[in-house]
C-alpha positions, 0 to 999 in steps of 0.5 A: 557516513554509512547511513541508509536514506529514511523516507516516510511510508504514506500509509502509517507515516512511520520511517522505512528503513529498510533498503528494501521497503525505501524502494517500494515505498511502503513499510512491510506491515502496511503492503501486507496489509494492503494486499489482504485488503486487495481483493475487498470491496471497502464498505463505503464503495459504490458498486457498478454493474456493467451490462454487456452490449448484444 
């Protein structure tokens, strides 16, 4: 059988199929999505503020 291995992705919970995405372990529309939200606090965050030490 030539069947490529099906996995879940942990964000949607859809099946990857794709070699490529069953070895990164996420479907290419969730990491694109992950990676736009990357660099955004969530709403819900709590922010910290770090002092330096003199």
């Amino acid at each position: 059988m030539n069947q490529l291995k099906t996995t879940i992705c942990p964000v949607c919970n859809r099946p990857l199929r794709s070699k490529k995405s069953i070895a990164k372990g996420i479907g290419p529309v969730c990491e694109r999505k992950l990676e736009k939200l990357g660099n955004e606090p969530d709403e819900d965050q709590l922010k910290m503020e770090l002092k330096e030490k003199k």
